[in-house]
C-alpha positions in Angstrom: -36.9 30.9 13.9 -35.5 30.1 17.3 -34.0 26.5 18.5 -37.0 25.8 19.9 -39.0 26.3 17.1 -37.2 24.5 14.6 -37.1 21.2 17.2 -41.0 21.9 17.2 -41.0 21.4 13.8 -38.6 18.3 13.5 -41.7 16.8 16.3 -44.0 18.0 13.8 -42.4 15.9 11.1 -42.5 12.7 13.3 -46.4 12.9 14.2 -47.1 13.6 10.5 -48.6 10.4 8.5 -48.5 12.0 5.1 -45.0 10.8 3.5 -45.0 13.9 1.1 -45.6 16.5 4.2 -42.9 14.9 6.1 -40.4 15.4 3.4 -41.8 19.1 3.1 -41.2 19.4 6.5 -37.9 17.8 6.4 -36.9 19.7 3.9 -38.2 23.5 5.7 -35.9 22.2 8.5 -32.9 21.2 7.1 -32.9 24.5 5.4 -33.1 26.4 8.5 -30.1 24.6 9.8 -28.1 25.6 7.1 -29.6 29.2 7.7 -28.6 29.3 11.3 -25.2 27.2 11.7 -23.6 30.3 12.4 -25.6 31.2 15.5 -25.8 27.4 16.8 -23.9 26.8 20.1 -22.4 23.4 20.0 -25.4 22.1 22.3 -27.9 22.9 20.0 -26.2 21.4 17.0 -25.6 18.2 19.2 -29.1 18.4 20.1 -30.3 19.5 17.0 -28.1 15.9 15.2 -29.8 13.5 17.9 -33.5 14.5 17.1 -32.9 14.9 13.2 -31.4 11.4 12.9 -34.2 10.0 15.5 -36.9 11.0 12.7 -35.1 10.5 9.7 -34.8 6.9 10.1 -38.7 7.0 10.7 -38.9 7.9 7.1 -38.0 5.9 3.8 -34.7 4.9 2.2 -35.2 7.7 -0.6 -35.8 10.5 1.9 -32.6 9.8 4.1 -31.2 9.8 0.7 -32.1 13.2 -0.3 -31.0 14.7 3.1 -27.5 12.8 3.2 -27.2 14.6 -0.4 -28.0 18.1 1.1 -25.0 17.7 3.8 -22.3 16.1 1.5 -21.3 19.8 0.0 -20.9 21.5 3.1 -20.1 18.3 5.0 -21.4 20.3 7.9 -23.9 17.5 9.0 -24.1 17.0 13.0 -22.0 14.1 14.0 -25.1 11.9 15.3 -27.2 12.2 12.5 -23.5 12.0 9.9 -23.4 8.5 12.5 -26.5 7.4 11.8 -26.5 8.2 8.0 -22.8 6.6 7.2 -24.2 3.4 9.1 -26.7 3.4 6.7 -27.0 1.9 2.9 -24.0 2.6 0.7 -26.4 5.1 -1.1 -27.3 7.1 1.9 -24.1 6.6 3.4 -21.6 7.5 0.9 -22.2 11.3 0.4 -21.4 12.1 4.6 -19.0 9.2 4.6 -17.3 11.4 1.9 -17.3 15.0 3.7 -19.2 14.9 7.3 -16.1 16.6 9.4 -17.9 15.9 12.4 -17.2 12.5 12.5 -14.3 11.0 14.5 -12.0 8.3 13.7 -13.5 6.0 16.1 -16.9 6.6 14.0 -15.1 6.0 11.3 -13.2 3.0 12.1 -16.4 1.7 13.4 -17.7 1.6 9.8 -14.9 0.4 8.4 -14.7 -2.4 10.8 -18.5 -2.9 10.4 -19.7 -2.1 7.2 -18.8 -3.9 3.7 -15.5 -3.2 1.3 -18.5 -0.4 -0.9 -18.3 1.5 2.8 -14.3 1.0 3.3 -14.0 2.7 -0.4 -16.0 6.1 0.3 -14.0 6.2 3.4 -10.6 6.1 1.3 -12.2 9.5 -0.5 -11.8 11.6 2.1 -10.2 14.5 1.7 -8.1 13.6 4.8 -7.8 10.5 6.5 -5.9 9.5 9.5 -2.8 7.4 10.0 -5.4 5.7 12.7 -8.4 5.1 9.7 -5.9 4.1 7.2 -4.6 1.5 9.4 -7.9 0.1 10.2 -8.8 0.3 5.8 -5.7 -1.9 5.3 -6.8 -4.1 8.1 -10.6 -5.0 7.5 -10.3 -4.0 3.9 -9.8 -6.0 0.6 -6.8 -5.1 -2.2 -9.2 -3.0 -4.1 -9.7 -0.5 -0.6 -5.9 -0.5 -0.2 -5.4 1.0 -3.8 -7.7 3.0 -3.6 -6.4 4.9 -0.2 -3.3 4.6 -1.9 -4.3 6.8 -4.3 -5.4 9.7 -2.1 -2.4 11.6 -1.3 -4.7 13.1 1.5 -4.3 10.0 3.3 -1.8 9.5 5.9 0.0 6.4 6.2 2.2 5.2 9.0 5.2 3.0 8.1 3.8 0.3 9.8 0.9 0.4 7.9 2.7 0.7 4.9 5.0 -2.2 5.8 1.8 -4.4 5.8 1.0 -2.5 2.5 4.4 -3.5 0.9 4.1 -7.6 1.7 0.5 -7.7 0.3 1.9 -6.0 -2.7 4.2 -9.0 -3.2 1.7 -11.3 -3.8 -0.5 -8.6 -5.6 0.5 -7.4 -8.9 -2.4 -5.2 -8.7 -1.0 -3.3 -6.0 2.2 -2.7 -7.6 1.2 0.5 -9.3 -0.7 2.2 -6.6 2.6 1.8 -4.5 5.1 2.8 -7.0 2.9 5.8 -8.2 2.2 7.2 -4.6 4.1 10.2 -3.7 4.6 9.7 -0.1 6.0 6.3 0.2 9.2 5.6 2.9 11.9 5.4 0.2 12.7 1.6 2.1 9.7 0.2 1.8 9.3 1.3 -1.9 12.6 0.0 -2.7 11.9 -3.7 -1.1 9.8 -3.9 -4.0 12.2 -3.1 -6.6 13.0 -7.0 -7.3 9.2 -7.5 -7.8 7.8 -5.1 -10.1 7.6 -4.6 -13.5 10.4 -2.9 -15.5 8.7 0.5 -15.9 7.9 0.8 -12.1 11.7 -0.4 -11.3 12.9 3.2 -13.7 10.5 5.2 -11.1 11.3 3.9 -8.1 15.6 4.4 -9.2 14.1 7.7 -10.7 12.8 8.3 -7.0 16.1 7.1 -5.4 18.3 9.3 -7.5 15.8 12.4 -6.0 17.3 11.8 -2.5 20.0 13.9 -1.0 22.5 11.4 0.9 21.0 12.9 4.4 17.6 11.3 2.8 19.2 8.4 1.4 21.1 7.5 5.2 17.7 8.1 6.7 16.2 5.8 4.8 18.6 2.9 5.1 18.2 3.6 8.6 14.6 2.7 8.7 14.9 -0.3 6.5 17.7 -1.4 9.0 14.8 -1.8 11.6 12.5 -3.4 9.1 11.6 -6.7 10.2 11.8 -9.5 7.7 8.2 -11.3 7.6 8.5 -13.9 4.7 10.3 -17.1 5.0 10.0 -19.4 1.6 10.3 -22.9 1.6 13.7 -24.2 1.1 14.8 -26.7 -1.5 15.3 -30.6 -0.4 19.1 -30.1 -1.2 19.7 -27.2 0.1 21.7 -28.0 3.4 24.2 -30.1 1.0 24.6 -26.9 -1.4 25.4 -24.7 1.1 28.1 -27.1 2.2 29.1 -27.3 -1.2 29.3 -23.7 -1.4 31.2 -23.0 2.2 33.8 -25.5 0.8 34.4 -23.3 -2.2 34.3 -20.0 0.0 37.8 -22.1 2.3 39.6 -22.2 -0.4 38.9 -19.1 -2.0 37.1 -20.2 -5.1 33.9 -18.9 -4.8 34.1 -16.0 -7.0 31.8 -15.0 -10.1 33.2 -17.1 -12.8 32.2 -20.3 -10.9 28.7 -19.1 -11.5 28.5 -20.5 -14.6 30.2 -24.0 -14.2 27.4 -24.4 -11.4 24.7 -24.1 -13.9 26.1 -26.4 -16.5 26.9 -29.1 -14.0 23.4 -28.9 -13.2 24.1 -27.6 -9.4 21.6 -25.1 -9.6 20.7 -24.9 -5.8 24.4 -24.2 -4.9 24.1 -21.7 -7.9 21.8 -20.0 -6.6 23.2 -19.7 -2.7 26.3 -18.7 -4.3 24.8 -15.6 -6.6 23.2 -14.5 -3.2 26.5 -14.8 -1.3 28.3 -12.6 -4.4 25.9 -9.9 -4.8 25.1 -9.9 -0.6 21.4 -10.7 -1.7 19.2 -13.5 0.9 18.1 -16.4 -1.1 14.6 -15.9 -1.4 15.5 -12.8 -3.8 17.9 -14.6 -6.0 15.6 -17.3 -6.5 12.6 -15.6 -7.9 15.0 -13.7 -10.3 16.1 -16.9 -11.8 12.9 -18.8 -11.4 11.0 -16.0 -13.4 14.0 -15.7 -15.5 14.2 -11.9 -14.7 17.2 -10.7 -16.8 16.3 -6.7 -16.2 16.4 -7.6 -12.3 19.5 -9.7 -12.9 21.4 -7.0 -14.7 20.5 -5.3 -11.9 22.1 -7.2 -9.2 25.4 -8.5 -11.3 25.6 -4.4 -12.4 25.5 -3.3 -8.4 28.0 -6.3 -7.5 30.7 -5.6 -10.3 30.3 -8.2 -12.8 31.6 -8.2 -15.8 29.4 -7.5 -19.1 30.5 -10.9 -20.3 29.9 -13.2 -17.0 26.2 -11.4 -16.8 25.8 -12.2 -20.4 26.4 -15.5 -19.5 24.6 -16.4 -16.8 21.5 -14.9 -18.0 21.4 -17.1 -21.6 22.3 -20.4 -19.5 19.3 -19.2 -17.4 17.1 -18.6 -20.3 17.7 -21.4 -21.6 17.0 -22.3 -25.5 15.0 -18.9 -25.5 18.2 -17.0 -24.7 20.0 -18.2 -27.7 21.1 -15.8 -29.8 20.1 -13.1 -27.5 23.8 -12.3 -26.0 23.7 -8.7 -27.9 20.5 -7.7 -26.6 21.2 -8.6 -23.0 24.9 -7.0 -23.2 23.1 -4.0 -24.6 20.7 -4.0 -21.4 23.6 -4.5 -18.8 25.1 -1.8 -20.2 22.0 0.1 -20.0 22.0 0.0 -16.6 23.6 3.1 -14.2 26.3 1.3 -12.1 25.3 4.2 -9.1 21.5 3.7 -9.5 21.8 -0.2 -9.3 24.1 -0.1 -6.3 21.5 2.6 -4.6 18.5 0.3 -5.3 20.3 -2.5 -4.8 21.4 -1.6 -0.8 18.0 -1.7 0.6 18.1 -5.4 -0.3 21.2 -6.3 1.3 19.8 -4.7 4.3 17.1 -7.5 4.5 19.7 -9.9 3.9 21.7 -9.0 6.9 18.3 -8.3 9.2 17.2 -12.2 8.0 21.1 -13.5 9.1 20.9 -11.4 12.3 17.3 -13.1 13.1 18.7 -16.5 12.5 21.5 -16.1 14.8 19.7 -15.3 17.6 
């Protein structure tokens, strides 16, 4: 059957009033198509798209259904008619929002931007999808779409993107994972996490950072050296007079990790804690959730990168346990010594790097 035969018929369908002829019709037609891609010129499949979609959306919901389901193997559907389709209900959308290779970013972005977060998640399925598309998903879409276009490896992901990626996952424990357990993660923006996931994700991410070959490892800090610093926490009240308190030690050569402790007990926890971040070169901010969530495995961490002793970190993290820590020195000397001096330090860098980007942007 020629091209202008088989648009005769698509007419045909459209002047039909019988619902179950149309669908006969449709059907006759669509199979044609598939029968004669290979001798289509690009004109007739464009022209072929325009009228198909035209009179498909004269038909009902469960007929567009059937023929979206017809295209999503092949994904070989014309890019009007895959337009129209993916526009439509998540049910007739999802199978050419899944394969159609016709459509463009732009159409795809449009949907993203357009359509609701059960749209935004077919798109995440595609077997590829652009840094351009991801970029738009993370924008418009909700935690849910981001871990799910995590999860496809097919997806490419700019570093911008994933820098956006990275500072929802702070407030998002439910983003942690799909982060962590992605392949192609920048090594810096994985390890500005390190601090805030769980134990298990920390040993993948130093697993990942022991993978790296020092060319890979230099490359890295020298993207997280451009990384800008987008959080800023509220400061305690006393904070000002602590960090006087603290300079004053740093004159005369007295701040130095066994006045940790001394801080604590006289109940000078503010300057304790500007003083931990000036010893282990960490900003604030990271030191205070560690002791405010009374996070000994990230502790060890930081006191095993900075060279403390077994004993000081001991110390420091029953008096910041509190009565729960009682009793518990063996367990947390037994975990600090757990802990590879090498992988902390490695882990531990990308974090200093923030430090020094924050001090840099307070300068100016």
């Amino acid at each position: 059957m020629n091209t202008g035969e088989r648009y005769a018929k698509l007419l045909d369908i459209a002047r039909q009033t019988d619902s179950g002829r149309r669908r006969e019709l449709l059907h006759e037609v669509t199979d044609l198509f598939f029968e004669s891609t290979e001798d289509q010129s690009p004109v007739e499949t464009r022209l072929f798209g325009e009228l198909m979609a035209k009179v498909a959306f004269e038909l009902d919901q469960e007929v567009r259904k059937e023929l979206s389901n017809r295209f999503e193997p092949s994904g070989s559907a014309p890019r009007e008619l895959a337009k129209a389709l993916a526009n439509d209900v998540i049910e007739i959308a999802a199978p050419v929002l899944r394969t159609a290779r016709n459509l463009t970013d732009d159409d795809l972005i449009a949907v993203v931007r357009h359509r609701g977060h059960e749209h935004q998640m077919v798109v995440t399925q595609r077997p590829v999808v652009s840094e351009a598309v991801s970029d738009a998903l993370v924008t418009h879409g909700n935690d849910t779409v981001v871990a799910s276009l995590l999860s496809n490896e097919g997806a490419r992901i700019s570093d911008t993107t994933f820098e956006v990626v990275a500072q929802r996952a702070e407030a998002n424990p439910d983003l942690h994972a799909p982060v962590v357990n992605r392949q192609a993660v920048p090594a810096h923006v994985l390890n500005s996490l390190f601090l805030t996931v769980s134990k298990p994700m920390r040993e993948e991410i130093l697993r990942r950072n022991a993978a790296l070959s020092e060319a890979e490892l230099a490359l890295a800090m020298e993207r997280a050296q451009t990384r800008i610093a987008m959080r800023a926490g509220a400061l305690p009240a006393d904070y000002e007079a602590a960090s006087r308190q603290v300079a004053a030690f740093r004159s005369k050569n007295a701040l130095t990790p066994p006045l940790l402790p001394s801080l604590w007990r006289n109940g000078e926890r503010t300057a304790f804690r500007i003083a931990l971040a000036e010893l282990t070169g960490l900003d604030f901010a990271v030191v205070d959730r560690l002791v405010e969530q009374q996070d000994t495995d990230g502790l060890a961490m930081v006191c095993r990168a900075a060279g403390f002793d077994r004993a000081l970190f001991v110390t420091i993290a029953v008096l910041i346990l509190g009565a729960s820590g009682m009793g518990a020195a063996e367990t947390l000397g037994r975990m600090y010594n757990d802990v590879p001096p090498d992988a902390a330090q490695r882990a531990i860098r990308f974090l200093k790097v923030r430090t020094l980007q924050q001090g840099a942007a307070a300068a100016a």
